[in-house]
C-alpha positions in Angstrom: -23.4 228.6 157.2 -20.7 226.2 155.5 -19.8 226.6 151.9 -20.4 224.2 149.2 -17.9 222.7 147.9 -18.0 224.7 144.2 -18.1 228.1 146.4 -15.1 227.0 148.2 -13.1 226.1 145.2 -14.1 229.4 143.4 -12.7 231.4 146.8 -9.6 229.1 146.2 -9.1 230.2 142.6 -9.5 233.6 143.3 -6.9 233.4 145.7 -4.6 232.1 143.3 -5.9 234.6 140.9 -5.0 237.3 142.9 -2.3 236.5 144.0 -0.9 235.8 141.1 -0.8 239.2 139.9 1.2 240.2 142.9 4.2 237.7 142.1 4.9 238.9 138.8 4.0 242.8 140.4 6.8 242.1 142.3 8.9 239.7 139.9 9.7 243.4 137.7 9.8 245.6 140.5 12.6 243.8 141.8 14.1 242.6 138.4 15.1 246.6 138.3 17.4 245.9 141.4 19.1 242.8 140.5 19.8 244.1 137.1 20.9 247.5 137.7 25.0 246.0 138.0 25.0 245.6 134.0 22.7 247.8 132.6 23.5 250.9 134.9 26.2 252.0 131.9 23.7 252.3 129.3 22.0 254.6 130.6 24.3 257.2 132.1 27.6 257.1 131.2 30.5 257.9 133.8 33.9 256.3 134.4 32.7 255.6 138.1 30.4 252.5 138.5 29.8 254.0 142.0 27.9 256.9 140.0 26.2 255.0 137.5 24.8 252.4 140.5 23.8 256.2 142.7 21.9 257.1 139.7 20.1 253.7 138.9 19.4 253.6 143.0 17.4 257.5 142.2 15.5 256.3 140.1 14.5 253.1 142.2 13.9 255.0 145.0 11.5 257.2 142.4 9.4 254.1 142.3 8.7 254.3 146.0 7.8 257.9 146.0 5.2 257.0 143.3 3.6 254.3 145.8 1.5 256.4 147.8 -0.1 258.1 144.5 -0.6 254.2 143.4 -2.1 253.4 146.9 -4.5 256.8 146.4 -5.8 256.4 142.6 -6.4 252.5 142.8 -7.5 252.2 146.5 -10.1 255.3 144.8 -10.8 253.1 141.9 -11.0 249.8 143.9 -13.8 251.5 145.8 -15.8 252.9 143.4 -15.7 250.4 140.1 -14.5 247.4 141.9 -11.4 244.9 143.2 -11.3 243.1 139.7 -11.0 246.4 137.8 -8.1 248.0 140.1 -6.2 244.8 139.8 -6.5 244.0 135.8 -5.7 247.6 135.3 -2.4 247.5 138.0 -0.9 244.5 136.2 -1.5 245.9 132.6 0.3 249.0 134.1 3.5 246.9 135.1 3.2 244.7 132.3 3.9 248.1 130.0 6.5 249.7 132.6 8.9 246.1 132.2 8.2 246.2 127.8 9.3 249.6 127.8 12.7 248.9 130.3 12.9 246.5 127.7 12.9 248.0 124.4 14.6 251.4 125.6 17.5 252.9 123.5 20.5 253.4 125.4 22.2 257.0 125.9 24.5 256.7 123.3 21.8 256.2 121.0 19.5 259.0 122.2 21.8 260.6 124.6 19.4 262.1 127.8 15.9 260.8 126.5 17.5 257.2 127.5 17.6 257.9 131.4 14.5 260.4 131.3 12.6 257.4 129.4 14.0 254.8 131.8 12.7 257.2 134.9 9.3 257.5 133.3 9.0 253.5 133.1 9.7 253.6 136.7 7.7 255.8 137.8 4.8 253.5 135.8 6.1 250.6 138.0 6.2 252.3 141.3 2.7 253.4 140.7 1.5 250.2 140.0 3.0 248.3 142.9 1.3 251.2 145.2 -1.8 250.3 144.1 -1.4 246.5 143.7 -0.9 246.2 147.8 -4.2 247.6 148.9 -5.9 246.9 146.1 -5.0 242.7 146.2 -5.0 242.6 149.9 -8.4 243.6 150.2 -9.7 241.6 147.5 -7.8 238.3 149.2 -9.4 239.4 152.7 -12.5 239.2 151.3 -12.6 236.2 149.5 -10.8 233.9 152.1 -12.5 231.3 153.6 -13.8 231.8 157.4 -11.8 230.3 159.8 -9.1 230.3 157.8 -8.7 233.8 156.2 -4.8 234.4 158.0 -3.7 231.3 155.9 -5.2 232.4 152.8 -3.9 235.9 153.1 -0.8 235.4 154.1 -0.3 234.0 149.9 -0.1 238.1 149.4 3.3 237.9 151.3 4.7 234.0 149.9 4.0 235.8 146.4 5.6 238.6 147.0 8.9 237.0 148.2 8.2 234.8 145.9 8.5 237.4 142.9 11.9 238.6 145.0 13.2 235.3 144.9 12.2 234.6 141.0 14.1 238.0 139.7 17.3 236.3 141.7 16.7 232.9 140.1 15.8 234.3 136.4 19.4 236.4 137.3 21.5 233.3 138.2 20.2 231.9 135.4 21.3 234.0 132.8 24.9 234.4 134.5 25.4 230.7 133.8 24.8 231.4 130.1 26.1 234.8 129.3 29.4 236.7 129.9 29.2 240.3 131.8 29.7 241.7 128.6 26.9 240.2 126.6 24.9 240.7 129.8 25.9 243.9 130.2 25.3 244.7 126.3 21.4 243.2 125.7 21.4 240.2 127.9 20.0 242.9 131.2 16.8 243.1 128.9 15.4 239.5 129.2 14.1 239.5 132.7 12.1 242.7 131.3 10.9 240.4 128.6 9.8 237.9 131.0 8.3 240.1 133.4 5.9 241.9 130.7 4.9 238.1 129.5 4.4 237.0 132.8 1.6 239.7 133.2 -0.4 238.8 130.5 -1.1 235.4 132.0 -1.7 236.6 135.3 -3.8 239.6 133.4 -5.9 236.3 132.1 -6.0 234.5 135.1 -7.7 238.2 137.0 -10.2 238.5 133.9 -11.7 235.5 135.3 -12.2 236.5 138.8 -15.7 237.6 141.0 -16.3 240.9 142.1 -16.1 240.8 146.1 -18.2 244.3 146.1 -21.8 245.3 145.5 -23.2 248.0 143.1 -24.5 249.4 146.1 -21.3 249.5 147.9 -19.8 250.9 144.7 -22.1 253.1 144.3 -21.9 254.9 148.0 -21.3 258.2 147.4 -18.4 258.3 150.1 -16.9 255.5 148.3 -13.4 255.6 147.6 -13.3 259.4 148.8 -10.2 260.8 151.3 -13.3 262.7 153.1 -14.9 259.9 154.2 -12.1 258.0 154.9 -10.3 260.8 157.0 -13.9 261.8 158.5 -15.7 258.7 159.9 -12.0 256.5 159.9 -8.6 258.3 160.7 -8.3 256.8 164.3 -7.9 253.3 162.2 -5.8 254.9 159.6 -3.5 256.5 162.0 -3.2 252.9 163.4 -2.3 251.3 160.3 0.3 254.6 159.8 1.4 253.3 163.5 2.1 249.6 162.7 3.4 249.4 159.3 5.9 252.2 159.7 7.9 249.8 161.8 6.8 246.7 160.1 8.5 248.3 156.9 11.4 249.4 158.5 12.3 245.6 159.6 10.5 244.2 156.6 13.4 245.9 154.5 16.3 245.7 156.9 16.5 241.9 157.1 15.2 241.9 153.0 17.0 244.3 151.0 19.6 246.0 153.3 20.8 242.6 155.1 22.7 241.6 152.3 25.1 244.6 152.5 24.7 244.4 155.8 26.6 240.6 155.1 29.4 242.0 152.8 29.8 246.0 154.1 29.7 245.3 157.6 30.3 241.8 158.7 33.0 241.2 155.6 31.6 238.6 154.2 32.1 237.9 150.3 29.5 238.7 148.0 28.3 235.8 146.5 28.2 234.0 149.9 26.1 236.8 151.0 24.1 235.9 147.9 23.9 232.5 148.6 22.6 233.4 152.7 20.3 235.4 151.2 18.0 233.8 148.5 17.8 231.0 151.5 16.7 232.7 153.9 14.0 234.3 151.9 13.1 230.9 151.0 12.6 229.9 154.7 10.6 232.9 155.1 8.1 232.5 152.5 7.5 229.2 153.3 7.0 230.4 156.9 4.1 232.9 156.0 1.5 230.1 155.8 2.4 228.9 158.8 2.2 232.3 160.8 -1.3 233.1 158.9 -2.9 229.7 160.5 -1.6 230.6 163.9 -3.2 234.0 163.8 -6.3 232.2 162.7 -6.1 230.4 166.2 -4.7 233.0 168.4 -6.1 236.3 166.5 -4.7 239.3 164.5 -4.1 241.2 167.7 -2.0 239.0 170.0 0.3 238.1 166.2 0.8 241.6 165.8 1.5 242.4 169.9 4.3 239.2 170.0 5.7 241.5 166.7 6.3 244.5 168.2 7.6 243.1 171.1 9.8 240.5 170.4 10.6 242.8 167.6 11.7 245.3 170.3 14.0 243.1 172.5 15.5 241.1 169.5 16.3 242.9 166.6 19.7 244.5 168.9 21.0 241.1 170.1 20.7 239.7 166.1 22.6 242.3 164.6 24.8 242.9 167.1 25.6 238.9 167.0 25.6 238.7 162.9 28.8 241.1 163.0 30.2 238.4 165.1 29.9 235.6 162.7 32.6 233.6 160.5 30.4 231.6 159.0 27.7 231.0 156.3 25.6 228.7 158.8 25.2 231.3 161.7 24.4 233.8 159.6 21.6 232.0 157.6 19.9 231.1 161.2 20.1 234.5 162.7 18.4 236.2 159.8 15.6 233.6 159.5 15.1 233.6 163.6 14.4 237.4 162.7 12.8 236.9 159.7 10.7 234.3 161.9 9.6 237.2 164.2 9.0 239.5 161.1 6.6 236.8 160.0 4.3 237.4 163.0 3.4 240.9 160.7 3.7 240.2 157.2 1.6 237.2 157.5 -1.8 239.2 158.1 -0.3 242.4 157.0 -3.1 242.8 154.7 -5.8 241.3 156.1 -5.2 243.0 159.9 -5.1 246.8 158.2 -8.4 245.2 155.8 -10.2 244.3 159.0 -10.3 247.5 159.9 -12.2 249.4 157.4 -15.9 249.2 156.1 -15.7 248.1 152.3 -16.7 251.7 151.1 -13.0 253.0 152.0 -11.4 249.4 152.4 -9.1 249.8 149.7 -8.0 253.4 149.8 -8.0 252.9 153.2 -5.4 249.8 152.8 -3.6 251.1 150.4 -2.7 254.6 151.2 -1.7 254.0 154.8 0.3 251.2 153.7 2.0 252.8 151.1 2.6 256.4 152.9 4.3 254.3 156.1 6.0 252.1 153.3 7.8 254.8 151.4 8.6 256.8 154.2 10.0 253.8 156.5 10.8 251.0 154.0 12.2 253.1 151.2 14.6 254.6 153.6 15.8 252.1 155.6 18.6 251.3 153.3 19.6 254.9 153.2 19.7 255.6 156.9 20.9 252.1 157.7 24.2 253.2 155.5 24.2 257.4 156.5 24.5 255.6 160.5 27.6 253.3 159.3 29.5 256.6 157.9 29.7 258.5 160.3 31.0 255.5 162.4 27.4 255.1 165.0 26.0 251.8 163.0 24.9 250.5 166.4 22.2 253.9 166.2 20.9 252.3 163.2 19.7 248.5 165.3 18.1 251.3 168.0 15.9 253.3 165.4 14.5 249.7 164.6 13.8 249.2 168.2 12.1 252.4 168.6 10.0 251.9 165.2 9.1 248.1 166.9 8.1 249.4 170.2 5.8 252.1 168.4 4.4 249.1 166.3 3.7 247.2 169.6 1.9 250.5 171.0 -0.3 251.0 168.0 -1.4 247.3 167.8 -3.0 247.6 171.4 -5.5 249.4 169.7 -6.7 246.9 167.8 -9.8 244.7 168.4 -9.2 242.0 171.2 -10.7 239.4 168.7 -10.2 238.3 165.0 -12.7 240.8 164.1 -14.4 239.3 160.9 -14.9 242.1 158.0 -17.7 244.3 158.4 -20.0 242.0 155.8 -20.0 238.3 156.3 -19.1 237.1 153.1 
């Protein structure tokens, strides 16, 4: 049946609604990263920047360990009192998380409350952001349109490079208007500011939105419960675990890790790095829309195979090439012909692992596997990516991402041969 032109608008909004949450989710987790360089001293005091930066990297890496407790709680409370609820509750949580980064005293104010309170803050974000995945990509999966639901979820992932590329713009832009030392003395605290006012519009914007779930699916007595989910549904979790592990692992190394990758190992200087960098995620958000409509026409399971493959045979040659490169312009096109591949994933990342489950579980199903694979995979890649270059076998590094893609390719042979519409017809 086709939809009037006032449903169709309302699925619109609520995309936008939705999704609008997730940038600015994003917008502070990431502000943390980009900021840690000046405020890093305030909060533990050593002569050596390289300890200060160690100890602000802990206590980002806390916020990953916290993801699959977010993924658990609100995929639980997505289930059982609703999409709408979950996601105005996530965004109040992250909203708090960035005013209290904010308006924390330093240590030499309140000596080891400072990091304890800055750790706690975190691990408020990091639970928030486990939950926001699941919980928004299930909710955007089941309002897009028919026919076109790979375009309209693949906003999940041009939002959340989006926030990514925001946090590096709100940066830039305070660096053309403060010294280091103002920003290293309160000017750090104004992305935090925006952040936390950023989320009460988006927290507006989700008040606003339909509930995509009825009281009777809500009121299931398996809903939103690990039993049912790991009773009737584990072969499909297990196949979520399967894909997103590797689609994490890549998903971070040519994000996060790729631009030390650019200074550390093929020399280049920092700000150029910089400059390859906020480009290329550019190209790459604006690439998600594209790579949703083509699942839309070719389906969720031949995207996701043409992943793990081309995954498999290219991420060696790209890497191995970028350490060959003098120059800003091969650089930038490497990285976006891989980003162009990791595209064929993040695109329907949500709705492919949403198409899967029966909307009792959806959520927690979503958003546990996703954030489990995603801590374990994602959160680490940096780690292992730089533990491989020390002890001089950085080449081991580009084969544990093949490995990782190949699994990826294996696991996504289980899925359904066609774009398998969710289990209600909404």
């Amino acid at each position: 049946m086709p939809y009037t032109r006032e449903e169709r608008n309302k699925r619109i909004f609520a995309i936008i609604g939705a999704s609008s949450g997730n940038l600015v989710e994003w917008f502070d987790f990431y502000v943390y990263a980009f900021c840690a360089i000046y405020f890093a001293q305030a909060f533990f005091p050593s002569h050596d920047q390289t300890v200060q930066l160690l100890n602000t990297a802990g206590v980002f890496a806390s916020g990953f360990l916290m993801r699959p407790v977010g993924g658990w709680l609100f995929g639980r409370v997505a289930d059982k009192q609703g999409r709408k609820s979950a996601m105005m509750i996530s965004v109040l949580m992250m909203c708090a998380g960035s005013l209290l980064i904010a308006c924390l005293p330093t240590y030499a104010t309140v000596g080891a409350w400072a990091p304890a309170l800055l750790l706690a803050a975190r691990l408020l974000q990091g639970l928030s952001v486990g939950g926001e995945y699941g919980t928004t990509a299930t909710y955007m999966s089941e309002v897009a349109l028919r026919g076109q639901r790979g375009f309209m979820a693949s906003f999940q992932y041009v939002t959340l490079i989006g926030g990514q590329l925001l946090a590096v713009l709100v940066l830039v832009i305070l660096q053309q208007f403060l010294d280091e030392a103002e920003l290293k003395a309160w000017g750090w605290r104004i992305p935090f500011v925006v952040g936390a006012c950023t989320a009460v519009i988006s927290l507006l914007l989700r008040r606003s939105l339909q509930e995509t779930t009825t009281a009777e699916v809500r009121s299931d007595k398996h809903a939103g419960t690990l039993s049912a989910l790991f009773t009737h549904h584990w072969k499909a979790f297990i196949t979520v675990l399967g894909y997103t592990a590797g689609g994490s692992l890549i998903f971070y190394t040519f994000t996060t890790y790729m631009q030390k990758y650019l200074v550390n190992s093929v020399g280049m200087p920092a700000k150029t790095a910089s400059y390859v960098m906020t480009a290329a995620l550019f190209v790459y958000m604006c690439m998600q829309p594209l790579f949703g409509a083509l699942s839309d026409r070719i389906g969720r399971r031949a995207s996701m195979l043409w992943f793990g493959a081309l995954g498999a045979i290219c991420v060696v040659p790209i890497l191995t090439a970028l350490k060959t490169v003098s120059s800003p312009l091969p650089a930038f096109l490497l990285i976006t012909a891989a980003l162009a591949i990791v595209s064929l994933y993040t695109s329907i990342a949500g709705l492919v692992k949403a198409e899967l489950f029966p909307p009792q579980v959806r959520a927690l199903g979503v958003g546990l596997s996703y954030a489990l694979a995603n801590a374990a995979f994602g959160g680490s890649a940096e780690y292992v990516a730089l533990n491989f270059k020390q002890v001089g076998m950085e080449s081991s590094f580009y084969w544990y991402v093949v490995a990782m893609m190949a699994i990826a390719f294996l696991f996504s042979l289980r899925l359904p041969r066609q774009a398998e519409y969710l289990h209600h017809d909404h």
